[in-house]
PLY file of the C-alpha trace (Angstrom):
ply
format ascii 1.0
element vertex 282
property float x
property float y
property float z
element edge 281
property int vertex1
property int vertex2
end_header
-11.00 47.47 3.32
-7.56 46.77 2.98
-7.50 45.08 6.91
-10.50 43.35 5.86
-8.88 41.91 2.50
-5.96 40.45 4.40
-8.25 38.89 7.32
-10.12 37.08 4.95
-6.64 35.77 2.92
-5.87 34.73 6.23
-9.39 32.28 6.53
-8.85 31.21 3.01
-5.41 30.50 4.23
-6.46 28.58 7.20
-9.36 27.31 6.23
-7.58 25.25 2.91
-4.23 24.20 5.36
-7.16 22.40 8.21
-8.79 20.64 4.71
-5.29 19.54 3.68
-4.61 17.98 7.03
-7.71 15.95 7.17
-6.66 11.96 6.11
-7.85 9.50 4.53
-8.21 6.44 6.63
-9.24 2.65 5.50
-10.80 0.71 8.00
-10.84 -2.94 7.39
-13.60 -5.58 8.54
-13.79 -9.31 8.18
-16.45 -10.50 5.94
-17.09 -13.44 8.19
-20.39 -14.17 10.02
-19.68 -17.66 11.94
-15.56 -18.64 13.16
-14.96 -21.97 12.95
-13.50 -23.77 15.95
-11.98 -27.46 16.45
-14.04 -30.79 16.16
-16.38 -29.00 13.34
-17.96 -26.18 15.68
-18.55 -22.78 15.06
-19.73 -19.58 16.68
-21.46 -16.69 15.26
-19.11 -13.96 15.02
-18.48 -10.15 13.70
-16.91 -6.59 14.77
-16.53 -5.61 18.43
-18.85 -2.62 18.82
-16.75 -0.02 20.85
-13.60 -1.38 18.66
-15.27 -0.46 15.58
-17.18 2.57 16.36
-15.06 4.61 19.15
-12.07 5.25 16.81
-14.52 5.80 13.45
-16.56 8.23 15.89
-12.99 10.00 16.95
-11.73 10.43 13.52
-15.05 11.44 11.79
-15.09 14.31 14.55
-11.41 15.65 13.60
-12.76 15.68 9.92
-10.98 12.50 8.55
-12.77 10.65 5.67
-12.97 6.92 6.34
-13.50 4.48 3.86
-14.86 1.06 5.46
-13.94 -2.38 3.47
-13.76 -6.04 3.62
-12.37 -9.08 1.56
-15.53 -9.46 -0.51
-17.54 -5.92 0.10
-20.22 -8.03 2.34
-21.85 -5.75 4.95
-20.03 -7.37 8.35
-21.81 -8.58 10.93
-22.03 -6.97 14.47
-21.12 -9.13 17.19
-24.19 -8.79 19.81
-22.60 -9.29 22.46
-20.64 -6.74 22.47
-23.38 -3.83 22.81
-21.98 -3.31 26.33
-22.26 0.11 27.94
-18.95 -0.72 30.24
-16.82 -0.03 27.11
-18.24 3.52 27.72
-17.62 3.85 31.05
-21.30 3.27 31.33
-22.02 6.48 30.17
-25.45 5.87 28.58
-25.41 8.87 26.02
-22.31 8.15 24.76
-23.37 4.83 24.16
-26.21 5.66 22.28
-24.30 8.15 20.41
-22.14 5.50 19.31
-25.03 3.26 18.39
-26.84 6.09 16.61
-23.76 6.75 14.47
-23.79 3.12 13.57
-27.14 3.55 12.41
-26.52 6.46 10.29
-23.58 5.06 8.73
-25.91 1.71 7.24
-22.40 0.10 7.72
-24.46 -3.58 8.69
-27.08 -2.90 6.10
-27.38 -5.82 3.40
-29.02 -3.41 0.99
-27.35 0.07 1.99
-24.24 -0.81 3.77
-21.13 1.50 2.09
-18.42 -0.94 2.61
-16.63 -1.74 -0.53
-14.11 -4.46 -1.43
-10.34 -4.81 -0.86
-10.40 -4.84 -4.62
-12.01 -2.28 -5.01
-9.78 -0.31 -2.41
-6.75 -1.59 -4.27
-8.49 -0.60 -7.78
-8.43 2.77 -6.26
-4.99 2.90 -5.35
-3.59 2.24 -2.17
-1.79 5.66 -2.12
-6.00 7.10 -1.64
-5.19 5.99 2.29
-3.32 8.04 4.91
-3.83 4.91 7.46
-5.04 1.81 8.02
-7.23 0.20 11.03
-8.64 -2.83 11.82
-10.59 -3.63 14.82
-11.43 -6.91 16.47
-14.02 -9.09 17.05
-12.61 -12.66 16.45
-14.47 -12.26 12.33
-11.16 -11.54 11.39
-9.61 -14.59 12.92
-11.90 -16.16 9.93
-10.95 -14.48 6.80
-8.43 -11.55 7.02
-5.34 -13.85 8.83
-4.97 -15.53 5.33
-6.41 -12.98 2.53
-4.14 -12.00 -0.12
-5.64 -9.13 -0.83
-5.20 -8.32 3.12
-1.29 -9.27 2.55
-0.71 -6.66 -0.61
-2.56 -3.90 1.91
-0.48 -4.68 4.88
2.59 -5.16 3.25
2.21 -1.64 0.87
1.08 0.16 4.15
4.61 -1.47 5.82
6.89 -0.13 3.02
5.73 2.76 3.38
5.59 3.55 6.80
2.19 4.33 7.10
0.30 4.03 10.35
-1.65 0.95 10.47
-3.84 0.36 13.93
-4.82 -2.78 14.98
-7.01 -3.66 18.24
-7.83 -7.19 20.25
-8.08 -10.03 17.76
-7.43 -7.47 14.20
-3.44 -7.85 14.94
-4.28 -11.67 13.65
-4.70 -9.85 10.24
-0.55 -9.01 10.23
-0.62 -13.26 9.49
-2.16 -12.80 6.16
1.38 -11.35 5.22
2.81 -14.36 5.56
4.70 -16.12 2.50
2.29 -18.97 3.00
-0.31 -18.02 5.89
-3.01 -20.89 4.68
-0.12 -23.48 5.40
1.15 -21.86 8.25
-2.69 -21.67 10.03
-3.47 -25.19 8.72
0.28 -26.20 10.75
-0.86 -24.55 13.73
-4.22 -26.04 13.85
-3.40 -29.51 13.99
0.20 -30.21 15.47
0.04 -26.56 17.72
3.18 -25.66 15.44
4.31 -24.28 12.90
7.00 -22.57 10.84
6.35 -19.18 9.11
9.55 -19.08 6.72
11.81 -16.70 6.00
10.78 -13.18 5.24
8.20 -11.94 7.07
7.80 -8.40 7.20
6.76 -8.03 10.54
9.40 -10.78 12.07
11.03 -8.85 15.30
7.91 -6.03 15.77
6.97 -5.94 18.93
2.90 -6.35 19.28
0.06 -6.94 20.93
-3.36 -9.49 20.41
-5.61 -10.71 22.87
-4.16 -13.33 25.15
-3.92 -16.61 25.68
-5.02 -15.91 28.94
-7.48 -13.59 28.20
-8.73 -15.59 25.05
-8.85 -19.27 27.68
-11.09 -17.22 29.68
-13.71 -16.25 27.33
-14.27 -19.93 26.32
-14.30 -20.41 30.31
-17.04 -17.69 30.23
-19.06 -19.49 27.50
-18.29 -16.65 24.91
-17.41 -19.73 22.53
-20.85 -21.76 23.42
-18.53 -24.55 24.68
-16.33 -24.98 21.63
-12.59 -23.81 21.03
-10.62 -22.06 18.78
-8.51 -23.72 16.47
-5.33 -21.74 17.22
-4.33 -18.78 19.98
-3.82 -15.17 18.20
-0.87 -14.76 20.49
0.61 -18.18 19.83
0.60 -17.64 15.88
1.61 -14.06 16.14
4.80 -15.32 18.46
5.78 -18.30 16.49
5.33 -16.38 13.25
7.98 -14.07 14.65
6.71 -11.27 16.20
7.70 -9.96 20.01
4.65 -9.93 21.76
3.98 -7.72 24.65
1.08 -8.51 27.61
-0.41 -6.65 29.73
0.19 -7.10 33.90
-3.48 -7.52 34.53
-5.67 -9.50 32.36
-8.43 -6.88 30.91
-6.49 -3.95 31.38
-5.50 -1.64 28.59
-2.63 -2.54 26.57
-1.37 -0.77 23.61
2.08 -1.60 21.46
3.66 0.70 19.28
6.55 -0.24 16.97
7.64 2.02 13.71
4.57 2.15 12.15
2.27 -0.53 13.71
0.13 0.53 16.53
-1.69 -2.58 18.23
-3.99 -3.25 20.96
-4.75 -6.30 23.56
-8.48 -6.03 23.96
-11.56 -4.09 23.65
-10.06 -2.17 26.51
-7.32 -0.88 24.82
-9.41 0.66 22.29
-9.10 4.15 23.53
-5.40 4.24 23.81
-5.29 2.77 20.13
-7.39 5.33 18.77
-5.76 8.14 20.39
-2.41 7.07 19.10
-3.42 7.30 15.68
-5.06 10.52 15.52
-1.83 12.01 17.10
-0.31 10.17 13.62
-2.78 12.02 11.49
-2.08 15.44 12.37
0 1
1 2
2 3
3 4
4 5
5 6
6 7
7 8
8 9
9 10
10 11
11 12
12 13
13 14
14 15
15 16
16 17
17 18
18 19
19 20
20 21
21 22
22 23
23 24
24 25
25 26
26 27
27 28
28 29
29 30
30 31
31 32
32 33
33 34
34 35
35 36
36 37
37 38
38 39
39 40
40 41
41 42
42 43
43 44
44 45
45 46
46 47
47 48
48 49
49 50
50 51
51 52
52 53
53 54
54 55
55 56
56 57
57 58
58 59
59 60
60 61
61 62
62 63
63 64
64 65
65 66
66 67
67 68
68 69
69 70
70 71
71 72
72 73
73 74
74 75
75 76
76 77
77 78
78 79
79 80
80 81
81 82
82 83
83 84
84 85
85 86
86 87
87 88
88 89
89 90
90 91
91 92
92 93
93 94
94 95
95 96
96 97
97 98
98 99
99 100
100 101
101 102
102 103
103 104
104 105
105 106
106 107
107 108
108 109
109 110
110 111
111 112
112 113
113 114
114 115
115 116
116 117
117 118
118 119
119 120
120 121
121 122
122 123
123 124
124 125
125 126
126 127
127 128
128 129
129 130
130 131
131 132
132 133
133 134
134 135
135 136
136 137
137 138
138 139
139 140
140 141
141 142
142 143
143 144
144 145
145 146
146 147
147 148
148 149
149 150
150 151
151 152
152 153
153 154
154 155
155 156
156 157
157 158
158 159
159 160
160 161
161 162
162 163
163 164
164 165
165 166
166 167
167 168
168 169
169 170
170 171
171 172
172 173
173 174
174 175
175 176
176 177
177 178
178 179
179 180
180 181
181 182
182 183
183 184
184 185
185 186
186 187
187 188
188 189
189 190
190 191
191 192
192 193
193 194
194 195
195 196
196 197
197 198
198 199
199 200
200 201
201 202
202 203
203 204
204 205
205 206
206 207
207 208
208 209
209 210
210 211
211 212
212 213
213 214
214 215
215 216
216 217
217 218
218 219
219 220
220 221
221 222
222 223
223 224
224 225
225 226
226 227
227 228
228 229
229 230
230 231
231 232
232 233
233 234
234 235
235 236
236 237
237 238
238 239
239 240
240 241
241 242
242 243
243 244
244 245
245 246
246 247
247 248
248 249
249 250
250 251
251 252
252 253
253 254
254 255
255 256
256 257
257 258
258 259
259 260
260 261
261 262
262 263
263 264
264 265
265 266
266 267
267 268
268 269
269 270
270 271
271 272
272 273
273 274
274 275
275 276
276 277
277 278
278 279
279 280
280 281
């Protein structure tokens, strides 16, 4: 009885040490359905699929809680075109598995979607959140590269060193911290420069975005429908003071990690992005 007493301490033991070691994690989408893009074009727009839903379906399945949100608590869009089973190395059941868990999780539902606002997530306290991530898409290239309420996240997350994970066109979101990001983007768009002031709190990080290259390609590729975006993620993220680091090969995975940021090139570099911030969870 006694043997038995102290194996079952020992669960109790275990079993409350592997609850306190799950995390909390915030992921944050853009609200955005259609990008704007020079001469008065847009582009529908949304979340990459395997950006959004590889690292959610990673940290769901090491028991972390994740909390989705977005400026104005909108159910985001999905971009179509990225229901691609390449990001899955084709591997049709884990695409649907993927898909499925989309599904389940009503995140695109207008009536039942759980996403709540960044309001509402700082209402609750930022301290509720272990870590941050934001995957791409270019929605947040929309909304979250100048929301304030984006800036207070980032910029609590960066004092205190919490991991915050960024992939393909979500780095843009480190703009919103800014001292004047509206001016800064509204610079860029129309003379191609622009000055960021002094003080930003990511100034010297090195970090990752799609790139130009990369980015010139897709409108090649008609992933734009002929138009063109107003302003390169890499060129604001350099000019705004950040060290940005490319790939060798356009495509290729590409993953950045400085102090607490973790950042990725492309949809690609998911995996590597993902895997890097579980590791910070544990």
């Amino acid at each position: 009885m006694k043997k038995l007493m102290t194996l079952m301490l020992s669960a109790g033991i275990w079993a409350t040490s592997q609850t306190a070691l799950a995390a909390h994690v915030l992921v944050v989408l853009s609200d955005a359905e259609r990008l704007d893009l020079k001469d008065g074009k847009s582009v529908q727009t949304g979340f990459y699929f395997n950006e959004l839903m590889q690292p959610v379906k990673m940290l769901l399945d090491a028991n972390h809680k994740v909390t989705f949100a977005t400026p104005l608590g909108r159910a985001p869009m999905l971009d179509q075109g990225s229901l691609n089973k390449s990001y899955f190395g084709n591997d049709e059941a884990d695409f649907n598995a993927h898909k499925t868990l989309l599904e389940t999780l009503k995140l695109t539902s207008a009536d039942e979607s759980p996403v709540i606002s960044l309001t509402r997530a700082e209402q609750m306290g930022y301290q509720q959140f272990d870590a941050l991530y934001v995957p791409g898409g270019r929605a947040p290239m929309q909304d979250l590269t100048e929301s304030p309420l984006m800036g207070r996240l980032l910029a609590n997350f960066n004092e205190r060193g919490k991991p915050t994970a960024m992939v393909c066109h979500g780095p843009a979101a480190l703009l919103s911290t800014l001292p004047d990001p509206v001016g800064f983007a509204r610079a860029l768009e129309s003379t191609g420069r622009a000055d960021p002031g002094a003080g930003w709190i990511y100034a010297g990080y090195n970090m990752t975005v799609m790139s130009n290259t990369e980015e010139k390609w897709a409108q090649r590729n008609g992933r734009l429908q002929g138009g063109e975006m107003k302003y390169m993620p890499q060129t604001a993220l350099e000019q705004a003071g950040g060290r940005y680091r490319s790939n060798l090969l356009p495509w290729s995975s590409n993953m950045v990690v400085d102090r607490e940021l973790i950042t990725g090139q492309n949809p690609e570099s998911t995996m590597e992005v993902a895997n890097e911030l579980l590791k910070r969870l544990k």
